[in-house]
C-alpha positions as CSV (number, residue, x, y, z in Angstrom):
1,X,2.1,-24.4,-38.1
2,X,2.9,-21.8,-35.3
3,X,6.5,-20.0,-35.8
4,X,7.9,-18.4,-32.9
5,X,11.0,-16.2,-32.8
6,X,13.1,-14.4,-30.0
7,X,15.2,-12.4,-29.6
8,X,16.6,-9.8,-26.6
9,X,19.0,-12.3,-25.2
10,X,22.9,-11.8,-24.2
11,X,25.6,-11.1,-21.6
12,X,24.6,-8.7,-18.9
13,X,26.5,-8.0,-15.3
14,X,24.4,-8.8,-12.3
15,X,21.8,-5.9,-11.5
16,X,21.5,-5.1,-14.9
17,X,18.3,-5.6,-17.3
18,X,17.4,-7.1,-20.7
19,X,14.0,-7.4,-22.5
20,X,13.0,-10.1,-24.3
21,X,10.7,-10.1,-27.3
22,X,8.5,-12.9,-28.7
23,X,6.8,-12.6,-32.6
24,X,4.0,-15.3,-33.0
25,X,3.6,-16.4,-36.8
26,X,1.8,-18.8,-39.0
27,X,-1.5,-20.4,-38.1
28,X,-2.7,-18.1,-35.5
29,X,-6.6,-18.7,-34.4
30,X,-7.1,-18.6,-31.1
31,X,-4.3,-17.8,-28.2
32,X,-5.3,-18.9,-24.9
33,X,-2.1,-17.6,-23.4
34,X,1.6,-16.9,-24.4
35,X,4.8,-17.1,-21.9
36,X,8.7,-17.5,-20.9
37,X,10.1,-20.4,-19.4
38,X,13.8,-21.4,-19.1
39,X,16.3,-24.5,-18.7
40,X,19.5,-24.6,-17.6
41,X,21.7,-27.8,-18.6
42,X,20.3,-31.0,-16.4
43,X,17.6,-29.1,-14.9
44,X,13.4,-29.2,-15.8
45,X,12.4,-26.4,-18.1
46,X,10.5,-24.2,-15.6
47,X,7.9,-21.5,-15.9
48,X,9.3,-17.4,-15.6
49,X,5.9,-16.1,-16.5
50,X,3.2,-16.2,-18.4
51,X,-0.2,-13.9,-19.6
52,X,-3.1,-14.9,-21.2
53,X,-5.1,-13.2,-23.5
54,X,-7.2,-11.5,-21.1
55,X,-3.9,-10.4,-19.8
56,X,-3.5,-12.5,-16.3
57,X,-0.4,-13.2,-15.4
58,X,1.2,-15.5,-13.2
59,X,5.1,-15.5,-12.4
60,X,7.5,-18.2,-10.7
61,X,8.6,-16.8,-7.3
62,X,11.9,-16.5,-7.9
63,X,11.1,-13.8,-10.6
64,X,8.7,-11.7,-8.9
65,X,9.1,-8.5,-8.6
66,X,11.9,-8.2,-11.0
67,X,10.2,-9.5,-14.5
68,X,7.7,-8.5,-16.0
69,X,5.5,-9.7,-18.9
70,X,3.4,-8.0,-20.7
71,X,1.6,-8.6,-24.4
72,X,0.9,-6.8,-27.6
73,X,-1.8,-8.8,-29.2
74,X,-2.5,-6.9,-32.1
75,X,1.0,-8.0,-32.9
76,X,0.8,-11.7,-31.2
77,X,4.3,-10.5,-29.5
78,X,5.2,-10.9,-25.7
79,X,7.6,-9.5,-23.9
80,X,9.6,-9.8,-20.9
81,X,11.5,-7.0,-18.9
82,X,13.9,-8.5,-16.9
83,X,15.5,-6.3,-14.1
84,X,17.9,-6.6,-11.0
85,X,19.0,-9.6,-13.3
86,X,21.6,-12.2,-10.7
87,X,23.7,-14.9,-12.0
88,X,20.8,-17.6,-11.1
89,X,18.8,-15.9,-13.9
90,X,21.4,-17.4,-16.4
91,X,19.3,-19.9,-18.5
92,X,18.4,-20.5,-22.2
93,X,14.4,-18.4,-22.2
94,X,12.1,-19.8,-24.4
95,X,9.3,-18.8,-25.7
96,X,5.9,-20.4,-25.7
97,X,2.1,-20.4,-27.1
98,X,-0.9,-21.7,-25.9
99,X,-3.3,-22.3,-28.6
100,X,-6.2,-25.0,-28.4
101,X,-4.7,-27.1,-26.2
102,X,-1.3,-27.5,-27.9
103,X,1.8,-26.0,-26.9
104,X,4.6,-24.6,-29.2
105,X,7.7,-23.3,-28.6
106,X,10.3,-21.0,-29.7
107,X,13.7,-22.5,-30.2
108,X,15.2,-20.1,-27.2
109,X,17.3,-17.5,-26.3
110,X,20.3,-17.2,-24.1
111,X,20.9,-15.3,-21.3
112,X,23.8,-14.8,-19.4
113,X,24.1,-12.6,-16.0
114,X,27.9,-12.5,-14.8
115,X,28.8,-11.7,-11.2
């Protein structure tokens, strides 16, 4: 079984910035790629962004040029810098792993950008 934890998230005023941090644990063989995607209540869970090993990333539009995600994987940890944060960025961010063709997730992480 594949554990993943977050943490980083929390109340921040619009234009303001928050990191996020995810620790992969457990049965770890083979990462194809690792990611952040969010949900906010009655909506899809959407992708933010996402690396893979080889360290390609690929980023919703809405995010780019503000986030950033990047990957220790010595440490099986990704993070995301989030900058210029607005109030549309308010989501639950989870976590997620690519391995084998399965996906796991974290249980998520709340942010909240105020006006």
């Amino acid at each position: 079984q594949v554990q993943l934890v977050e943490s980083g998230g929390g109340l921040v005023q619009a234009g303001g910035s928050l990191r996020l941090s995810c620790a992969a644990s457990g049965s770890i063989f083979r990462i194809n790629a690792m990611g952040w995607y969010r949900q906010t209540p009655g909506k899809q869970r959407e992708l933010v962004a996402r690396i893979t090993t080889g360290g390609s990333t690929n980023y919703a539009d809405s995010v780019k040029g503000r986030f950033t995600i990047s990957r220790d994987n010595a440490k099986n940890t990704v993070y995301l810098q989030m900058n210029s944060l607005k109030p549309e960025d308010t989501a639950t961010y989870y976590c997620a792993l690519e391995q084998r063709g399965v996906n796991y997730w974290g249980k998520g992480t709340l942010v909240t950008v105020s006006s």
